[in-house]
Structures are given as C-alpha cells and as structure tokens.
C-alpha positions as CSV (number, residue, x, y, z in Angstrom):
1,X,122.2,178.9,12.0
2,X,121.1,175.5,12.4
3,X,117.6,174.9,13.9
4,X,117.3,173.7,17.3
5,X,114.7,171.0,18.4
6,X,113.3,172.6,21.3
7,X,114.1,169.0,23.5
8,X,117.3,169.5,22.8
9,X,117.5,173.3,24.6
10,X,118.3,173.8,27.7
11,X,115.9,173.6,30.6
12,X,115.8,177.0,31.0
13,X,114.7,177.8,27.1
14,X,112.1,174.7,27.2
15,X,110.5,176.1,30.3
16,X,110.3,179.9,29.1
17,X,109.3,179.4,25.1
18,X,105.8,178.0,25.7
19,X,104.8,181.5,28.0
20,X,106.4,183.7,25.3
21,X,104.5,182.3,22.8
22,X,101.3,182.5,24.7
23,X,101.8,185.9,25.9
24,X,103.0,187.3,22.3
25,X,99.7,185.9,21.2
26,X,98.1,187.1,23.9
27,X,99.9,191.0,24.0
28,X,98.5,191.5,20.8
29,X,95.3,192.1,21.9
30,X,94.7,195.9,21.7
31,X,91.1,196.0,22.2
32,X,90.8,195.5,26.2
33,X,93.3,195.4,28.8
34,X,94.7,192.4,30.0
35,X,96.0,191.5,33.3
36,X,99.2,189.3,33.1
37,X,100.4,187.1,36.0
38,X,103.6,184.9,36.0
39,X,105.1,183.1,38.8
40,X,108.4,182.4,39.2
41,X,110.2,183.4,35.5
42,X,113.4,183.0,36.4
43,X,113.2,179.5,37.1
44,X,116.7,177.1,35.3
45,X,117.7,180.7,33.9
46,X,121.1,182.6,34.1
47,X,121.0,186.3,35.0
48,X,121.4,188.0,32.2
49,X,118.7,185.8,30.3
50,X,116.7,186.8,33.7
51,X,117.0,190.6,32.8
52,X,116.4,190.1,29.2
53,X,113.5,187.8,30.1
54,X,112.4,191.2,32.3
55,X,112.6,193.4,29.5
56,X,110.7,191.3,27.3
57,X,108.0,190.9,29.5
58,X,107.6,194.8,30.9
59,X,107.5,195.4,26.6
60,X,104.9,193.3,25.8
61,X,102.8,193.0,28.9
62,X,102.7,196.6,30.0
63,X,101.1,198.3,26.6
64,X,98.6,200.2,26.7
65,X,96.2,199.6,30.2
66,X,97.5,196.4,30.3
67,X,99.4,195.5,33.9
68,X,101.9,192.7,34.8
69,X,102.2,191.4,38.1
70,X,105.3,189.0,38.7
71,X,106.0,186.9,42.1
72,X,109.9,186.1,42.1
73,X,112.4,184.9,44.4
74,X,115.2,186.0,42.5
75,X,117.4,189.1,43.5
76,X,118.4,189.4,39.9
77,X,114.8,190.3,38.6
78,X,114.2,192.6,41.9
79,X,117.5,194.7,41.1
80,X,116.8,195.1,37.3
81,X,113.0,195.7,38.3
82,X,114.1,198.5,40.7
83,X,116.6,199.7,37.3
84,X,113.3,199.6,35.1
85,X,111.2,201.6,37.5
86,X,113.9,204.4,38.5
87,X,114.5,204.7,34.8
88,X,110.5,205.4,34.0
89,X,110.4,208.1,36.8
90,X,113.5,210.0,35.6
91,X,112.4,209.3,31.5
92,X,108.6,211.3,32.6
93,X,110.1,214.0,35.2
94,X,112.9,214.8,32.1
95,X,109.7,215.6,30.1
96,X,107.5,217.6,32.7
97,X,107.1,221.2,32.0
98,X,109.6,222.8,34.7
C-alpha cells in the first residue's frame, strides 16, 4: 500500500483522523472514567464509514465507567445505535440465570 498524505484524503477521512487520534490517546486512560462528547461524527462521511465510525467509537469510549454521549443528525448512526443497544440487552439477558 502506498502511503496517503492526509491533504490528499477525502474530506470525510481529514475531518474524522484528528478525533481518533485524540480519543485513542485519550481511551487509554484506565485509571478514572472519562466522559466523551462528540458532535456531529458523521459529518462528509458515507454510511457504512458512519457505522464503522459507531463501532469504533462505542469500543473505545464506553470501557470500563467511561460514557459517550453523541448529538447526530444522521438516521444512519440512530438506526445502527438502536442495532448496538438491542444487541447489548439480548447479549446480558442470554447470560442471566433463568
């Protein structure tokens, strides 16, 4: 793979690369729990980059006592939000004791 200036991405890449590398910095901080805000994620990104971009941050931002809180517009990160959710409530009622 060639390398790829990052002024030569696309808009979308440029805008998300400099919070990923903050918040990877920041996520690994185990020793007090962290409150993570980000507005708006989505912005200049397709939807499937959108959900992956969701994945990445519920990952790294929800460890431990950490919380995220997100403020979108998009229907894209609501629907695979709602996916995320539905999928934590059926993974921790499949292991309660019956």
């Amino acid at each position: 793979l060639m390398p790829l200036l990052l002024s030569e991405a696309a808009s979308g890449i440029q805008s998300v690369t400099p919070m990923l590398v903050l918040l990877e910095h920041l996520s690994r901080n185990t020793e007090q729990a962290q409150s993570f805000i980000i507005e708006e994620p989505e912005l200049n990104l397709y939807p499937t980059a959108q959900q992956g971009l969701l994945d990445w941050l519920v990952e790294k931002c929800t460890r431990g006592e950490n919380d995220l809180t997100i403020t979108t517009h998009s229907p894209y990160i609501l629907s695979h939000l709602n996916l995320l959710l539905y999928a934590y409530q059926v993974g921790t009622k499949k292991n309660e004791p019956r």
